[in-house]
One Martini backbone bead per residue (centre of mass of N, CA, C, O) as a GRO file, in nm:
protein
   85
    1UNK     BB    1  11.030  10.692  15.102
    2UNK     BB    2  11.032  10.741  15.424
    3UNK     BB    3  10.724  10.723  15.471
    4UNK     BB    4  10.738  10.393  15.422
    5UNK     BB    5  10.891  10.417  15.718
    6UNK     BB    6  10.895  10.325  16.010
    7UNK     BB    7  10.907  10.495  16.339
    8UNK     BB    8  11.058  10.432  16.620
    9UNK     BB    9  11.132  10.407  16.922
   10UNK     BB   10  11.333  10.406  17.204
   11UNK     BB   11  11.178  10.141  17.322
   12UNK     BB   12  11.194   9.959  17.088
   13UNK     BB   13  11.555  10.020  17.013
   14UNK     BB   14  11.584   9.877  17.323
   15UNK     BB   15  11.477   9.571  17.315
   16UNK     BB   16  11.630   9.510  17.059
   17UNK     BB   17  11.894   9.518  17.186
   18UNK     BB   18  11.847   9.329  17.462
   19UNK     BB   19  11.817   9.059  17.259
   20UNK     BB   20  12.099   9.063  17.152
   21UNK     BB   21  12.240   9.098  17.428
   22UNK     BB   22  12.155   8.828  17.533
   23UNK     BB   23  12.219   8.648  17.311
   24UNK     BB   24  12.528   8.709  17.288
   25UNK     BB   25  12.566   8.669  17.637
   26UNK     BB   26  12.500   8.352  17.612
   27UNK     BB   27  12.671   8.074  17.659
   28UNK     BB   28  12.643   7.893  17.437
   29UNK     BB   29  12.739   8.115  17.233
   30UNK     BB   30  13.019   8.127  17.371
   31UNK     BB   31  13.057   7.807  17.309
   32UNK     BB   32  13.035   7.765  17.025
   33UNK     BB   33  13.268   8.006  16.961
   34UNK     BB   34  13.503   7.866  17.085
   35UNK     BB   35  13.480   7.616  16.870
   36UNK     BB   36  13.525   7.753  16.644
   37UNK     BB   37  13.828   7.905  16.729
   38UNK     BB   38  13.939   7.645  16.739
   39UNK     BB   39  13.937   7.532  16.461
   40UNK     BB   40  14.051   7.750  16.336
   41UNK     BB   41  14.350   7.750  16.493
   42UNK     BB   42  14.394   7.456  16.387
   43UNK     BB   43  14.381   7.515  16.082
   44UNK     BB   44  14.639   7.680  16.082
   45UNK     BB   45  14.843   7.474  16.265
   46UNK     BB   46  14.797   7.203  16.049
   47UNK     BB   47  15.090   7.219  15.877
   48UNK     BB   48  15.237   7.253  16.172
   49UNK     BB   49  15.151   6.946  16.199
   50UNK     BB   50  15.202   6.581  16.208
   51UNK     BB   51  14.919   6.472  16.302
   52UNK     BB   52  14.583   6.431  16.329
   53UNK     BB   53  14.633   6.378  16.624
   54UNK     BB   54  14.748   6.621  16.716
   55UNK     BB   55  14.514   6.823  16.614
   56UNK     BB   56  14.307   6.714  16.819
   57UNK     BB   57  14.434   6.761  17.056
   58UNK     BB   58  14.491   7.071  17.017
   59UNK     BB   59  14.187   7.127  17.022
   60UNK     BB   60  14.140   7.064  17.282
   61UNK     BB   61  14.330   7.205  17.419
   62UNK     BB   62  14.221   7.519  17.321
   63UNK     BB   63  13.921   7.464  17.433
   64UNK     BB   64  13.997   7.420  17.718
   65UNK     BB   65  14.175   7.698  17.755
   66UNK     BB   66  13.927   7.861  17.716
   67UNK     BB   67  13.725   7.745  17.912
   68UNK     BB   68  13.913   7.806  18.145
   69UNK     BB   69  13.891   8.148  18.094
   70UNK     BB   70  13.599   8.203  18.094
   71UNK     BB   71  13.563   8.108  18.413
   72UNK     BB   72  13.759   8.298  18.507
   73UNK     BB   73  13.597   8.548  18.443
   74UNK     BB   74  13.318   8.438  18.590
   75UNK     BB   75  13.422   8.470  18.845
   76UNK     BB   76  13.570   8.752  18.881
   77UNK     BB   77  13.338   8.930  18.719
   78UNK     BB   78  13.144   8.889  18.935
   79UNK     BB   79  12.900   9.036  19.055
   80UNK     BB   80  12.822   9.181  19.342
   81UNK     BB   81  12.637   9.193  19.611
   82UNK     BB   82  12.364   9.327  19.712
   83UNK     BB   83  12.289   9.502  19.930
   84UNK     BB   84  12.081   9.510  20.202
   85UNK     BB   85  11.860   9.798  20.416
   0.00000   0.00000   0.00000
């Protein structure tokens, strides 16, 4: 059974994995992550909130101090840039 599957290189499961770390580490992917993240941990304590119109400010202030933390963590950890010799 071996035999009938293509043996890879490893340039091709390398090319491979650029492009899936390439797709989870872009922006959009990210923000729409801390999105789905807001929503879960909303609806989680959406039981001890008081009114709907709570639960919605909740999502926002949640996703904004997500976004506001990931901005700071990309500000912080940006590659210092390369000295020209």
């Amino acid at each position: 059974m071996r035999l009938f599957y293509k043996k890879y290189t490893y340039h091709e499961i390398e090319s491979d994995l650029d492009q899936v770390q390439n797709v989870l580490s872009s922006n959009t992917y990210i923000f729409i992550d801390l999105f789905f993240i807001s929503i879960l941990i909303s609806m989680f304590v959406a039981v001890s909130l008081g009114s709907p119109l709570i639960g919605i400010l909740f999502f926002i202030g949640c996703y904004s101090i997500f976004f506001l933390f990931y901005s700071l963590l990309l500000k912080w950890l940006k590659d210092p840039p390369e000295e020209d010799l």
